[in-house]
C-alpha positions in Angstrom: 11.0 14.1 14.0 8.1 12.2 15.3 6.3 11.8 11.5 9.6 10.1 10.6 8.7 7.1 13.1 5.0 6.8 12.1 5.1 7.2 8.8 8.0 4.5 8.5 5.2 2.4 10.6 2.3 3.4 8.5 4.4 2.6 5.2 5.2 -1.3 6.6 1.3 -1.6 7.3 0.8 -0.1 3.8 2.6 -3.0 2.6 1.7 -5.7 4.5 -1.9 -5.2 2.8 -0.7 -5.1 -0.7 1.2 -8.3 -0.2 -1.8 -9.8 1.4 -3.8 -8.4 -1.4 -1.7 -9.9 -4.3 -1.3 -13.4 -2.0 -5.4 -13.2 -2.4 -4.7 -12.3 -5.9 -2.9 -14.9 -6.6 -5.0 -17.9 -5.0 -8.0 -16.5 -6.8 -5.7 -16.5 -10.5 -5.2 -20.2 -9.4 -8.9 -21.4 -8.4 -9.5 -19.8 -12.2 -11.8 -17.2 -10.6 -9.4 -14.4 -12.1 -8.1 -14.1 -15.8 -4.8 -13.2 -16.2 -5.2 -10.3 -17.8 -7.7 -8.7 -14.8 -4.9 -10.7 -12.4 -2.0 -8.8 -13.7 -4.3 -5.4 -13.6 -5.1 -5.7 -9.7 -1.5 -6.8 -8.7 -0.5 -3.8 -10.6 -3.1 -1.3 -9.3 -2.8 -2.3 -5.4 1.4 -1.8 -5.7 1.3 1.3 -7.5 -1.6 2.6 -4.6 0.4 1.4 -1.8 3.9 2.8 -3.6 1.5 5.9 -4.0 -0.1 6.5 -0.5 3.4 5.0 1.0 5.4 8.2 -0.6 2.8 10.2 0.3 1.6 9.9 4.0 5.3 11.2 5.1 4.6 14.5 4.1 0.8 14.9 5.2 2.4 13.5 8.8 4.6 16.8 8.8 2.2 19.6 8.2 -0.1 18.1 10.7 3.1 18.0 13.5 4.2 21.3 11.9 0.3 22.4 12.6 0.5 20.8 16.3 3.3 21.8 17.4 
């Protein structure tokens, strides 16, 4: 039951980058150094990696406790 608690802590760090990376994102579309069309494509890309490695983790977490223990 231990993976349960660090991968919910793992997925909220998981997060907190993406958001950082599309706040980044987002002041770079407005300084013009981003089109929107590459804009849109990295916002996209970083969520669906972070929904990805987010759904993920919890089960890598569990074979390595299953392995440990």
């Amino acid at each position: 039951m231990e993976w349960i608690l660090i991968s919910i802590f793992s997925a909220i760090i998981i997060f907190m980058t993406v958001y950082s990376l599309i706040k980044v994102f987002n002041i770079a579309y407005k300084r013009r150094e981003l089109s929107l069309r590459k804009f849109r494509l990295l916002v996209t890309a970083s969520f669906l990696a972070g929904l990805l490695v987010g759904s993920i983790l919890p089960f890598f977490y569990q074979k390595i406790f299953d392995g440990i223990l």
